[in-house]
mmCIF file of the C-alpha atoms, coordinates in Angstrom:
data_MODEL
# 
_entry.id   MODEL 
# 
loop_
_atom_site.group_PDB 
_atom_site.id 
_atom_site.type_symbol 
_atom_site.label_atom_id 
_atom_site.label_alt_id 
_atom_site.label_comp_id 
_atom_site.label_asym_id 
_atom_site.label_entity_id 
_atom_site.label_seq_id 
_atom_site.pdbx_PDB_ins_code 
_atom_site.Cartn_x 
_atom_site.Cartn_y 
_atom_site.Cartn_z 
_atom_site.occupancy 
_atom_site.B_iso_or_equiv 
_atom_site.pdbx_formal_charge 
_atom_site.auth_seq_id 
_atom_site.auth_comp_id 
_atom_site.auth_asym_id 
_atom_site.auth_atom_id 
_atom_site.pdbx_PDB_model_num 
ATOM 1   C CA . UNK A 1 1   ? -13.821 7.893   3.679   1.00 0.00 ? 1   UNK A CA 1 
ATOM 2   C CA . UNK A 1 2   ? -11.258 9.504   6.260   1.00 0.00 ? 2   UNK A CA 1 
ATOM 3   C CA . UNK A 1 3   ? -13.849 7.943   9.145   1.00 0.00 ? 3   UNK A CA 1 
ATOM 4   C CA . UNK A 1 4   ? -13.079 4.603   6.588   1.00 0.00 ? 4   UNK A CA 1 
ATOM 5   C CA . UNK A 1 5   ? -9.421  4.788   6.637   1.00 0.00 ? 5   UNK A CA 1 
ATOM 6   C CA . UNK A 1 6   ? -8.925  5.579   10.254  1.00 0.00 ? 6   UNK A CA 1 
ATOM 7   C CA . UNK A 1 7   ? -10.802 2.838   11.446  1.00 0.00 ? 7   UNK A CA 1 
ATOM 8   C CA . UNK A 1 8   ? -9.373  0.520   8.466   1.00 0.00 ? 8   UNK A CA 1 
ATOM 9   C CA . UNK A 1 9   ? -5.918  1.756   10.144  1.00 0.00 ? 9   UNK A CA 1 
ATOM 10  C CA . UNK A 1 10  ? -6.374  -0.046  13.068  1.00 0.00 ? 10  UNK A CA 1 
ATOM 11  C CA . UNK A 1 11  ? -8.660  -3.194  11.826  1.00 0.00 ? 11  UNK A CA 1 
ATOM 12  C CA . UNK A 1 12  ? -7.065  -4.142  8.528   1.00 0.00 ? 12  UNK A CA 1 
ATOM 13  C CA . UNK A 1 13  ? -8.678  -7.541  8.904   1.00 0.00 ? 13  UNK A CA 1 
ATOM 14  C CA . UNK A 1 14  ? -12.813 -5.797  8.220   1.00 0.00 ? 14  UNK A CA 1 
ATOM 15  C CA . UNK A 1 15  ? -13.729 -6.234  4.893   1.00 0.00 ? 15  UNK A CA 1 
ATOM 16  C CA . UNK A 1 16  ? -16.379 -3.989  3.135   1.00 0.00 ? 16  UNK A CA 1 
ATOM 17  C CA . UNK A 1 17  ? -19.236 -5.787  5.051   1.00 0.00 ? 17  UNK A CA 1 
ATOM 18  C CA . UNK A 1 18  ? -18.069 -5.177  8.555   1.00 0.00 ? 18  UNK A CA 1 
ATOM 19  C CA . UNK A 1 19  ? -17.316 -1.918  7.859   1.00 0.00 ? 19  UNK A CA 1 
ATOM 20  C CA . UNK A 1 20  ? -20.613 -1.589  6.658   1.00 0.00 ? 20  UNK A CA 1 
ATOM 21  C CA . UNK A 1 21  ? -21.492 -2.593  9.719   1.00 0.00 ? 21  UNK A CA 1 
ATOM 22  C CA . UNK A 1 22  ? -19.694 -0.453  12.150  1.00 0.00 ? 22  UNK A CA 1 
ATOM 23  C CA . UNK A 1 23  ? -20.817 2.591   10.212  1.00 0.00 ? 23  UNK A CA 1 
ATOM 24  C CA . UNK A 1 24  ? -24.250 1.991   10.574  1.00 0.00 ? 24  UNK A CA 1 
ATOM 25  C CA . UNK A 1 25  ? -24.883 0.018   13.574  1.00 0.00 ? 25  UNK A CA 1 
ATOM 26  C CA . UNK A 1 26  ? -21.890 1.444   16.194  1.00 0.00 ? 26  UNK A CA 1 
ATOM 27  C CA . UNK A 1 27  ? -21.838 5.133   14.280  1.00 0.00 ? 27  UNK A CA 1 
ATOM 28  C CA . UNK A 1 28  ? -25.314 5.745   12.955  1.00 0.00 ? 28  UNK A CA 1 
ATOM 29  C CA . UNK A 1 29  ? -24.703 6.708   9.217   1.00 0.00 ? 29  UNK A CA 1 
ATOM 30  C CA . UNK A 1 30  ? -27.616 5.784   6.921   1.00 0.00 ? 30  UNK A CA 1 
ATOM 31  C CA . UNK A 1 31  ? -25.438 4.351   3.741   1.00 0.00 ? 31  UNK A CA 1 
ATOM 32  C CA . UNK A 1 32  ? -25.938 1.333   1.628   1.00 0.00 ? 32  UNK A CA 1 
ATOM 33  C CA . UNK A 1 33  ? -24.047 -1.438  1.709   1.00 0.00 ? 33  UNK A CA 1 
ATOM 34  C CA . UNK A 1 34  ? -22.921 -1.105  -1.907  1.00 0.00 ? 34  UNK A CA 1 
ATOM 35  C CA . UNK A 1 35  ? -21.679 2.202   -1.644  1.00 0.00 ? 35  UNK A CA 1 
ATOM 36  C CA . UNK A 1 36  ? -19.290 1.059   0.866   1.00 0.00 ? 36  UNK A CA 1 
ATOM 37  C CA . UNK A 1 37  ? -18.213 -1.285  -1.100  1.00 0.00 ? 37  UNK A CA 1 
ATOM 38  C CA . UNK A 1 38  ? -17.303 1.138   -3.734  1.00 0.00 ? 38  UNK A CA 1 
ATOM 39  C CA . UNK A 1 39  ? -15.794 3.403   -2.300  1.00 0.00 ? 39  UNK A CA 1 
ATOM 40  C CA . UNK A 1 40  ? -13.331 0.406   -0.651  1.00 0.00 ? 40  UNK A CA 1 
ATOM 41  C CA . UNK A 1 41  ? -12.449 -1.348  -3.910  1.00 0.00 ? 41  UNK A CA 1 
ATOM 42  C CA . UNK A 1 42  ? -13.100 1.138   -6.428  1.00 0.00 ? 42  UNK A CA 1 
ATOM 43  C CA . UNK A 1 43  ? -11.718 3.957   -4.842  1.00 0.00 ? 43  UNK A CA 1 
ATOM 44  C CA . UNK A 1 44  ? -9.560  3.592   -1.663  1.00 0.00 ? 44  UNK A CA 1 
ATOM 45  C CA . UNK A 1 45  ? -8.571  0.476   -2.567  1.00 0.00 ? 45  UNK A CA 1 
ATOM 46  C CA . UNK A 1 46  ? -9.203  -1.181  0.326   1.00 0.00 ? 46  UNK A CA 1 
ATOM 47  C CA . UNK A 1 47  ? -9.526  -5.039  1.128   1.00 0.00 ? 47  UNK A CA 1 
ATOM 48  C CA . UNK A 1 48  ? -9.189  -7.031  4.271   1.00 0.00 ? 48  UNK A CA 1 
ATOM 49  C CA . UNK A 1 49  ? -5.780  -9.009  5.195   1.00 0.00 ? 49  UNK A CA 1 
ATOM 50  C CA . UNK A 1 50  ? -7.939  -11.983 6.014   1.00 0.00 ? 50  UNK A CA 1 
ATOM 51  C CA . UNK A 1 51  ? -9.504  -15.426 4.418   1.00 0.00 ? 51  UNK A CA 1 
ATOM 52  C CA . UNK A 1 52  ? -12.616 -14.846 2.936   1.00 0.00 ? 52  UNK A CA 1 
ATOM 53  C CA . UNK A 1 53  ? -14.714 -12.609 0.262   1.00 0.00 ? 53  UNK A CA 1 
ATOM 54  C CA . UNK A 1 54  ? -12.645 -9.492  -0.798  1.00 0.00 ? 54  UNK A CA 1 
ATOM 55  C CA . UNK A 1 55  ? -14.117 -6.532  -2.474  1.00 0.00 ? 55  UNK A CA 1 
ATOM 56  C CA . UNK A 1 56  ? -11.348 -5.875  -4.317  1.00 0.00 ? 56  UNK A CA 1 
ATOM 57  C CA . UNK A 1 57  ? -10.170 -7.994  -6.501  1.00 0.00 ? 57  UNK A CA 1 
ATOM 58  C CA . UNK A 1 58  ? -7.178  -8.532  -8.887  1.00 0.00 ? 58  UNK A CA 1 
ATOM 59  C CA . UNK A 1 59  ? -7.555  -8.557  -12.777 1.00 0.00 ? 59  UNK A CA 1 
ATOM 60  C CA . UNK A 1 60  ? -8.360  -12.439 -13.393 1.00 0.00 ? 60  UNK A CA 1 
ATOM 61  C CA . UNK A 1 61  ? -7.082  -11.489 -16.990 1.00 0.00 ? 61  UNK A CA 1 
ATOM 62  C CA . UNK A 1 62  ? -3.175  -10.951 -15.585 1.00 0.00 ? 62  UNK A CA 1 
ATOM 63  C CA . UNK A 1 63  ? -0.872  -13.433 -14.423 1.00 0.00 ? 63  UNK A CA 1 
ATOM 64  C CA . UNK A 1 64  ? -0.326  -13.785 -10.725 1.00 0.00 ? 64  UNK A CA 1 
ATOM 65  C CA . UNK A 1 65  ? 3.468   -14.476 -9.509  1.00 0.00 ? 65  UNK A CA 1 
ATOM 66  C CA . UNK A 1 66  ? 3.660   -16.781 -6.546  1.00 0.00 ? 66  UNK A CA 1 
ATOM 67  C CA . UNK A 1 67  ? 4.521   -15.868 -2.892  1.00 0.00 ? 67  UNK A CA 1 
ATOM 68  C CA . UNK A 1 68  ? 8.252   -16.016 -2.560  1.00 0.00 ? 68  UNK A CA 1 
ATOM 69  C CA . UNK A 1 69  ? 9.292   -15.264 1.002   1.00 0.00 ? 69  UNK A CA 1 
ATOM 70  C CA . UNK A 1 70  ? 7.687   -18.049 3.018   1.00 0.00 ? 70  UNK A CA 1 
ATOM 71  C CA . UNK A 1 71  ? 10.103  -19.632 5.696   1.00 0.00 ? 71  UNK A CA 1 
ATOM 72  C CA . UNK A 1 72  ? 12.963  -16.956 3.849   1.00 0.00 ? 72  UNK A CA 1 
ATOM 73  C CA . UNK A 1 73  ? 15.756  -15.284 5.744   1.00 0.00 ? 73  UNK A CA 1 
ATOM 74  C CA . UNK A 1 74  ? 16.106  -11.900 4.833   1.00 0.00 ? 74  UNK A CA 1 
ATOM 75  C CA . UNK A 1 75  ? 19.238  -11.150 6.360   1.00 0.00 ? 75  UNK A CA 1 
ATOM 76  C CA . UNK A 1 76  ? 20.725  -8.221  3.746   1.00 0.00 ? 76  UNK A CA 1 
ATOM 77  C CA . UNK A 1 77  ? 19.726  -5.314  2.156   1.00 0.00 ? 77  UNK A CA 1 
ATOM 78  C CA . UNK A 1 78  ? 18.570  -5.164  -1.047  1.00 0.00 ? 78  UNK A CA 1 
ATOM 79  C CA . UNK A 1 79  ? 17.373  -8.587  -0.736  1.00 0.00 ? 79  UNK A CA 1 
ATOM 80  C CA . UNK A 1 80  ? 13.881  -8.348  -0.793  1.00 0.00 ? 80  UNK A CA 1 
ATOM 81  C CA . UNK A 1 81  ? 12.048  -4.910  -1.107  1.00 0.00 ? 81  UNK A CA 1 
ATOM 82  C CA . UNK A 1 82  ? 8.192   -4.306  -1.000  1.00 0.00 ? 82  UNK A CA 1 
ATOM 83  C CA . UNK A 1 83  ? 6.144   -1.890  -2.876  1.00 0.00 ? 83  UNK A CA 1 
ATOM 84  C CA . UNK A 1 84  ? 2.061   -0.891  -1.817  1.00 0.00 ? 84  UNK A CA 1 
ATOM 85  C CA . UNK A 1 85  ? -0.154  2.013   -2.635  1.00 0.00 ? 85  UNK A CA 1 
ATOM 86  C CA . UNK A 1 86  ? -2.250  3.558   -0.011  1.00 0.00 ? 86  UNK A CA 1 
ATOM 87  C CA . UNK A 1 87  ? -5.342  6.032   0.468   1.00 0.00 ? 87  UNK A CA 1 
ATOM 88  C CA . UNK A 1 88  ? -4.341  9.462   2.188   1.00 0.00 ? 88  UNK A CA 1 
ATOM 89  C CA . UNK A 1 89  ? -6.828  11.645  2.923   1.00 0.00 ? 89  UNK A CA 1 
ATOM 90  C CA . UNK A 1 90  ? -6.310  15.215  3.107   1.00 0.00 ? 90  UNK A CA 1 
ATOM 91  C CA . UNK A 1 91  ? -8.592  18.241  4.258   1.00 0.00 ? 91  UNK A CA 1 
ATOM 92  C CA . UNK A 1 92  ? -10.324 18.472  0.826   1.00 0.00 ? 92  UNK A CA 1 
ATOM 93  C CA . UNK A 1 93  ? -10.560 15.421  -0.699  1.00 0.00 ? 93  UNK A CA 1 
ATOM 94  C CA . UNK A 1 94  ? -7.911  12.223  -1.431  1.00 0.00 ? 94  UNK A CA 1 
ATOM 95  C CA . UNK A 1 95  ? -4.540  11.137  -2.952  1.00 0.00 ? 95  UNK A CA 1 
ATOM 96  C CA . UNK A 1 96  ? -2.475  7.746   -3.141  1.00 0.00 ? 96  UNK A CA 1 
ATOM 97  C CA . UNK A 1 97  ? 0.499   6.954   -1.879  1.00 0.00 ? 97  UNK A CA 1 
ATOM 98  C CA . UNK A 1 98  ? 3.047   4.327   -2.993  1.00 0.00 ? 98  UNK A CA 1 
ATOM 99  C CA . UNK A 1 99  ? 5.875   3.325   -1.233  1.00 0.00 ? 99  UNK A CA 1 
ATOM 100 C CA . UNK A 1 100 ? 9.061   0.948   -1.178  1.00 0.00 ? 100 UNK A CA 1 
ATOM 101 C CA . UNK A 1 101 ? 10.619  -0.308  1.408   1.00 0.00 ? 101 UNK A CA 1 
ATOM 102 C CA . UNK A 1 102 ? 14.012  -2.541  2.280   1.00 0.00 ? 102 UNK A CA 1 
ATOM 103 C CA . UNK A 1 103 ? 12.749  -5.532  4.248   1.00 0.00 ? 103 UNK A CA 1 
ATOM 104 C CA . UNK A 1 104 ? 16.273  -5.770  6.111   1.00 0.00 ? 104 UNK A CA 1 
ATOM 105 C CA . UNK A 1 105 ? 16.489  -2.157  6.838   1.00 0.00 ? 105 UNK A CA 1 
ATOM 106 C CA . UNK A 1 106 ? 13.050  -0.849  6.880   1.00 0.00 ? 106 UNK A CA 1 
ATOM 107 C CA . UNK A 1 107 ? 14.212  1.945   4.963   1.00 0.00 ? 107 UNK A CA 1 
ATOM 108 C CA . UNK A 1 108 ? 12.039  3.566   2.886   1.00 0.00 ? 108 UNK A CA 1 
ATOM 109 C CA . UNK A 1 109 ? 13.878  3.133   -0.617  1.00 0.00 ? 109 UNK A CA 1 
ATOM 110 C CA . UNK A 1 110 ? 11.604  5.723   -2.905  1.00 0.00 ? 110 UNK A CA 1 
ATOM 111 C CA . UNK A 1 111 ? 7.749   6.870   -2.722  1.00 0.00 ? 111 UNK A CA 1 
ATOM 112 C CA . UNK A 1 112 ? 5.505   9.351   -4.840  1.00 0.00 ? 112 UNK A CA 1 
ATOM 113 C CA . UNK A 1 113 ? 1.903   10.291  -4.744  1.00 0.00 ? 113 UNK A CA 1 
ATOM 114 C CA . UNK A 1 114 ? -0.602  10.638  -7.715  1.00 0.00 ? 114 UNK A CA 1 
ATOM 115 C CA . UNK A 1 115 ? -4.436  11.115  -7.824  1.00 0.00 ? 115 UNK A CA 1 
ATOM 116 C CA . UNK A 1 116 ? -4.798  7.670   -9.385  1.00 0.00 ? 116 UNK A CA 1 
ATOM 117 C CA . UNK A 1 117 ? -3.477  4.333   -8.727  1.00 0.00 ? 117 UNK A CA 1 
ATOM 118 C CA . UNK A 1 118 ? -2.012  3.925   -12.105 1.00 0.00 ? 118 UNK A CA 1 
ATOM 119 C CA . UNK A 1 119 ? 0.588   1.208   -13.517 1.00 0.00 ? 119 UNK A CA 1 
ATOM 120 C CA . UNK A 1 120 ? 2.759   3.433   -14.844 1.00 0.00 ? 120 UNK A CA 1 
ATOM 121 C CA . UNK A 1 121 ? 3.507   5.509   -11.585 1.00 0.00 ? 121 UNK A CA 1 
ATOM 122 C CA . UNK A 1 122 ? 3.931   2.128   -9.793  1.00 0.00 ? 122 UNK A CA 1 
ATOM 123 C CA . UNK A 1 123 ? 6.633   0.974   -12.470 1.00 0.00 ? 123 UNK A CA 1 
ATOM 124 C CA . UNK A 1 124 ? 8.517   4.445   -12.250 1.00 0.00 ? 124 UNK A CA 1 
ATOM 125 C CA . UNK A 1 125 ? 8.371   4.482   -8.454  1.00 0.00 ? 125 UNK A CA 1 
ATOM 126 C CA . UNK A 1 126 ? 10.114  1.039   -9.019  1.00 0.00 ? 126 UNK A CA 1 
ATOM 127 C CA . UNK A 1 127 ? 12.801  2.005   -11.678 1.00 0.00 ? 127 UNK A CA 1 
ATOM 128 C CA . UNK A 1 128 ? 13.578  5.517   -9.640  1.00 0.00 ? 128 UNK A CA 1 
ATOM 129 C CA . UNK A 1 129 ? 14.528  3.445   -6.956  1.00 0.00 ? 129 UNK A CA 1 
ATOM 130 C CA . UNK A 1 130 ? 16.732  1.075   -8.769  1.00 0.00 ? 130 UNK A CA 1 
ATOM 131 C CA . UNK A 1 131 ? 18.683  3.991   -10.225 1.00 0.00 ? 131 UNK A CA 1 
ATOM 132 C CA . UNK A 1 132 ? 18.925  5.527   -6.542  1.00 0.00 ? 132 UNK A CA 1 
ATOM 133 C CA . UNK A 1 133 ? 19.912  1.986   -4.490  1.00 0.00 ? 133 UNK A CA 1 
ATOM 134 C CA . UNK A 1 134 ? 20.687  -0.907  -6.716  1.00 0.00 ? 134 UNK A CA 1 
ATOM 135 C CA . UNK A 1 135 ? 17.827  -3.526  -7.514  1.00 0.00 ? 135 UNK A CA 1 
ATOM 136 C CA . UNK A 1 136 ? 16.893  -6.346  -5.333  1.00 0.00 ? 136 UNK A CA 1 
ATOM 137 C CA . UNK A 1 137 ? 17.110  -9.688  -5.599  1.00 0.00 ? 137 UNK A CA 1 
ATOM 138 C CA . UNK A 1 138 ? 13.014  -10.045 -4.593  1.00 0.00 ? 138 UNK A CA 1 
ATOM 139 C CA . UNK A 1 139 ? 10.212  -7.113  -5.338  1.00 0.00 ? 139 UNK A CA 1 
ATOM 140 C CA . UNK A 1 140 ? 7.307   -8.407  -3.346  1.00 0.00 ? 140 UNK A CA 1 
ATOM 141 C CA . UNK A 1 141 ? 3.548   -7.009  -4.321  1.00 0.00 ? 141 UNK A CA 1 
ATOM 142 C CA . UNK A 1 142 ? -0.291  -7.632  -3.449  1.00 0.00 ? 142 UNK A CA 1 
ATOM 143 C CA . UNK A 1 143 ? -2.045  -8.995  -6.201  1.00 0.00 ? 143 UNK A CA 1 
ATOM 144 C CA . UNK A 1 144 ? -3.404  -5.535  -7.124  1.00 0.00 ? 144 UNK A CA 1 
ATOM 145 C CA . UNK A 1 145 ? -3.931  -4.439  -11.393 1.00 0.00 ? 145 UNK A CA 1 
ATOM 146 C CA . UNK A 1 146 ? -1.546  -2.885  -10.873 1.00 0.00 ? 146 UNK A CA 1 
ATOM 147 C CA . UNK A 1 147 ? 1.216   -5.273  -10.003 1.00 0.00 ? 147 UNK A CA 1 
ATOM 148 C CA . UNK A 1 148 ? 0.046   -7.578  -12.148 1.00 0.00 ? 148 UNK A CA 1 
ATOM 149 C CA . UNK A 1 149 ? -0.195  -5.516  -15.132 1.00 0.00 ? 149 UNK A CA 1 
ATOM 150 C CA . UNK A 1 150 ? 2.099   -6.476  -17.721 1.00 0.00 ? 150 UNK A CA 1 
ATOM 151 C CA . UNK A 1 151 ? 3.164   -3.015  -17.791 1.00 0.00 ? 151 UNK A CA 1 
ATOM 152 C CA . UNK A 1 152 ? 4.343   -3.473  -14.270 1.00 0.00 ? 152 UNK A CA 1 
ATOM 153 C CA . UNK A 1 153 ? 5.690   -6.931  -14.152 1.00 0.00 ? 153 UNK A CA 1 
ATOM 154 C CA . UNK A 1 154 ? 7.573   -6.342  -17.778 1.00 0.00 ? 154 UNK A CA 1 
ATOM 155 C CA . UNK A 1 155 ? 9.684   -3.643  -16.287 1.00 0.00 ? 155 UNK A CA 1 
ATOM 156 C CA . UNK A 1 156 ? 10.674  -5.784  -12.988 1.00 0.00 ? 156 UNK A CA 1 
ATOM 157 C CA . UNK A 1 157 ? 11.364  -9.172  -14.535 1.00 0.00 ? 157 UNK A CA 1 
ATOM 158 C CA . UNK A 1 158 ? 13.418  -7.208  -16.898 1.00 0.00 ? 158 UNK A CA 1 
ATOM 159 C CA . UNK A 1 159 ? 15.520  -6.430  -14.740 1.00 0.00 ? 159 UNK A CA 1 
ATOM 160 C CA . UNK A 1 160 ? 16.250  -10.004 -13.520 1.00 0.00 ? 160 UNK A CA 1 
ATOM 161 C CA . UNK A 1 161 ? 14.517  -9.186  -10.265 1.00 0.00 ? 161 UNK A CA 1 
ATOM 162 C CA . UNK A 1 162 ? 12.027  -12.204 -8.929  1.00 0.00 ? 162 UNK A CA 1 
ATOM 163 C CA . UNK A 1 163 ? 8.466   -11.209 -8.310  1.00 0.00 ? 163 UNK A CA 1 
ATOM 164 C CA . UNK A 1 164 ? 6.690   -12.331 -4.946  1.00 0.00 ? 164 UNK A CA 1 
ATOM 165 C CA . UNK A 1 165 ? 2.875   -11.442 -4.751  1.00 0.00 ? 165 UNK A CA 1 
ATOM 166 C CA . UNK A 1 166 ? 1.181   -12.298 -1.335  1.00 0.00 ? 166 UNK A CA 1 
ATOM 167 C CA . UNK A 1 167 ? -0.915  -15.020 -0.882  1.00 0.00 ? 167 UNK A CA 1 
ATOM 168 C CA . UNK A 1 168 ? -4.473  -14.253 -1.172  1.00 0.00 ? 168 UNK A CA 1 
ATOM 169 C CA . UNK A 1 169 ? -6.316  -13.469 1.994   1.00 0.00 ? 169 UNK A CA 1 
ATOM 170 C CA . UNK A 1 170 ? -2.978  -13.709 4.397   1.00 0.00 ? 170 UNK A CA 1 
ATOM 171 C CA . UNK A 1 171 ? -2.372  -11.267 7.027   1.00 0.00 ? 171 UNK A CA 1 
ATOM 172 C CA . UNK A 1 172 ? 1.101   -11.214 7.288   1.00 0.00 ? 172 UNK A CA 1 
ATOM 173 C CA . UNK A 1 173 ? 2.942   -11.293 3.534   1.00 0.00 ? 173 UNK A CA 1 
ATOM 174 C CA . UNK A 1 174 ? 3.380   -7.584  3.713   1.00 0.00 ? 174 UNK A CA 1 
ATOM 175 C CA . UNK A 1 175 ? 2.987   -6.706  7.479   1.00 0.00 ? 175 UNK A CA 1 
ATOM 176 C CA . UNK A 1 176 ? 5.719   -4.527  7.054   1.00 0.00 ? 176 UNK A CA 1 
ATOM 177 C CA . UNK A 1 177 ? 5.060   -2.087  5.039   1.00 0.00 ? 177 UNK A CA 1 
ATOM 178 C CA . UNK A 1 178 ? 0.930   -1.935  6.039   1.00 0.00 ? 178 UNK A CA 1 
ATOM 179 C CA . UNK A 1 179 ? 3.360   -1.286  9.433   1.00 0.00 ? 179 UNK A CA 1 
ATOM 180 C CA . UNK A 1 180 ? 4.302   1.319   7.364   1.00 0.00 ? 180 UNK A CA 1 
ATOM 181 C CA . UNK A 1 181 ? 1.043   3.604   6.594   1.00 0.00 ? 181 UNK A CA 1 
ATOM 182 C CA . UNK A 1 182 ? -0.416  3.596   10.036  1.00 0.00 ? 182 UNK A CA 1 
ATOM 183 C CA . UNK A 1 183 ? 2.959   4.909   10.796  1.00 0.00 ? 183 UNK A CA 1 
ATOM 184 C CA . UNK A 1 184 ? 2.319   7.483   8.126   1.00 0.00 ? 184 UNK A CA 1 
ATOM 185 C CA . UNK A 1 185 ? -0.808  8.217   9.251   1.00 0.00 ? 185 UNK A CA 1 
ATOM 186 C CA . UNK A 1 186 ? -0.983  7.934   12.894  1.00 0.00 ? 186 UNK A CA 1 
ATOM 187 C CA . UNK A 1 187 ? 2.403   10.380  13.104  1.00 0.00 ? 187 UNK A CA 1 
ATOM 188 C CA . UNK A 1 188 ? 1.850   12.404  10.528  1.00 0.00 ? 188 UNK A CA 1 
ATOM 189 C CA . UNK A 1 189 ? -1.571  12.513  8.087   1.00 0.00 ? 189 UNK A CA 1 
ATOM 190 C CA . UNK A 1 190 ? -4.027  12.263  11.138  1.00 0.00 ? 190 UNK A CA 1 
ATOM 191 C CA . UNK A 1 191 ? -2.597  15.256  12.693  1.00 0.00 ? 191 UNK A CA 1 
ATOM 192 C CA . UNK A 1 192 ? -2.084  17.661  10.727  1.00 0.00 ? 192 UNK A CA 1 
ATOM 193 C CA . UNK A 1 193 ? -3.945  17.127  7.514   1.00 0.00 ? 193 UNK A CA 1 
ATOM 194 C CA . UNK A 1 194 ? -2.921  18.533  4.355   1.00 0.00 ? 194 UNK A CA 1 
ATOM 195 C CA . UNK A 1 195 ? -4.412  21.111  2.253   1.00 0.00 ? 195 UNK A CA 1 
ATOM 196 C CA . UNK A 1 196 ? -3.213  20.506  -1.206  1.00 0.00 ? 196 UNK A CA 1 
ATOM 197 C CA . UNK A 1 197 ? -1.291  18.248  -3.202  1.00 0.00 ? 197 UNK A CA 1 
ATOM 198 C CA . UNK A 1 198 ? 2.240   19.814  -2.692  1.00 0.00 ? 198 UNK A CA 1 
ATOM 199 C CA . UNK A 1 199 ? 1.261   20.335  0.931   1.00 0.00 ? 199 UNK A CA 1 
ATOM 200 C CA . UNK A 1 200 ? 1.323   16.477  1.003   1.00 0.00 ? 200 UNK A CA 1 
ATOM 201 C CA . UNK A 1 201 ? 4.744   16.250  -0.904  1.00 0.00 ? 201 UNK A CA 1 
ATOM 202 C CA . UNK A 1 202 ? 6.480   19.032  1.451   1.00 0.00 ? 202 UNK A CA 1 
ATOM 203 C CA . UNK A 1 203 ? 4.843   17.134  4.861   1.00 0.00 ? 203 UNK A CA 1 
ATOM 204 C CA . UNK A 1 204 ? 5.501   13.500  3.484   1.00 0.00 ? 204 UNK A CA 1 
ATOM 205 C CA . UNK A 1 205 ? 9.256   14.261  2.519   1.00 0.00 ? 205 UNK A CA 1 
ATOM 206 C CA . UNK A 1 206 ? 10.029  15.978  5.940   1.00 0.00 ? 206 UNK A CA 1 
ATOM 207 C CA . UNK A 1 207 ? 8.451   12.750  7.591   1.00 0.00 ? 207 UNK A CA 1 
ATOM 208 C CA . UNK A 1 208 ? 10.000  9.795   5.453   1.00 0.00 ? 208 UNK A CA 1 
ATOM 209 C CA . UNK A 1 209 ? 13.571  11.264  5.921   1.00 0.00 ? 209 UNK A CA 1 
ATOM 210 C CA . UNK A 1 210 ? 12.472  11.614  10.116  1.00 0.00 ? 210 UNK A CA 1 
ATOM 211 C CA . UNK A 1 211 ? 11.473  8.197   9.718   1.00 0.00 ? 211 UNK A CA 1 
ATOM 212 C CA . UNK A 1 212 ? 14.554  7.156   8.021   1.00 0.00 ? 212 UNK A CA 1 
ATOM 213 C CA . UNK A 1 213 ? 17.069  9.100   9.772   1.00 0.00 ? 213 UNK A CA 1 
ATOM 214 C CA . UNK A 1 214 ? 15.966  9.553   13.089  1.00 0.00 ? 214 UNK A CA 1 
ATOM 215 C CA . UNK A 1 215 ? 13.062  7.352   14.010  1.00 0.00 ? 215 UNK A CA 1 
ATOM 216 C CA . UNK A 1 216 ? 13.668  4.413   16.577  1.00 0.00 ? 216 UNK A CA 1 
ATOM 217 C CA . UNK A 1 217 ? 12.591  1.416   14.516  1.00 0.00 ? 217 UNK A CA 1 
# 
């Protein structure tokens, strides 16, 4: 999975099959195809920013809220912030991340990590973040469960925010914040691993205020 998530960094557009692929054919591993395509949905959440078959796959059940930033000028802050989860690995084992960001500033409004990607941390993340900056006027999303859980979407649209969710299979709905976690990763995760869950809060609040505060963006 970290071999997964380093290569995924830097080819966002392979889907479970191609990375199938490059594991076997380019690295040697002996793995089925089907575990890879577990361990991408099920449990790093994975899918590719590209037209096609995706491996995961939104809850048909929930209602999806349509893409709201095509052709848009976002020219303020709190305008139009964007929330995603992603895998970290650490030395032993995995967490999730989620993040918001300010899609005029780039600033990294509020994150958290968890050991599941849960609707209920993904709604708190949100409403933390209100309390600390104002709400926006547009929360954009993937059409993950957990976005489009009612628990989720309840808790936004209550609070007379608009919800965009990105287009299925497009690249670039939420460049910005998949700009984001190689970012993360690349600077920070990559190099210096960590060993335990409040090893990842200490070394992931030291970097977000570095990469509020001080990085050239």
């Amino acid at each position: 999975m970290r071999l997964m998530d380093e290569h995924y960094t830097h080819h966002p557009f392979k889907g479970a099959r191609r990375m199938h692929t490059w594991l076997t054919l380019d690295k040697g591993y002996k793995i089925n195809k089907k575990r890879i395509e577990r361990l991408y949905s099920r449990v790093m959440g994975l899918r590719a920013i590209m037209p096609g078959k995706h491996t995961s796959r939104r809850n048909k059940e929930h209602k999806v809220y349509p893409y709201l930033l095509r052709n848009l000028t976002v020219d303020r802050p709190n305008q139009v912030w964007a929330i995603d989860i992603t895998y970290i690995p650490m030395r032993k084992g995995f967490m999730y991340l989620v993040a918001i960001i300010d899609l005029h500033s780039r600033f990294v409004l509020n994150w958290s990590v968890s050991n599941s990607m849960d609707a209920h941390w993904c709604k708190e993340t949100v409403e933390e973040a209100i309390r600390l900056h104002g709400k926006p006027e547009i929360l954009n999303t993937d059409q993950g469960s957990q976005f489009t859980s009612e628990i989720f979407t309840h808790s936004v649209l209550s609070e007379n925010i608009k919800l965009s969710m990105d287009g299925k299979g497009r690249a670039i709905d939420n460049v910005f914040i998949e700009r984001l976690w190689r970012s993360v990763k690349y600077e920070n995760i990559y190099l210096t691993p960590p060993e335990s869950g409040v090893g990842l809060y200490r070394q992931l609040s030291n970097y977000f205020d570095f990469y509020n505060h001080r990085r050239r963006h």
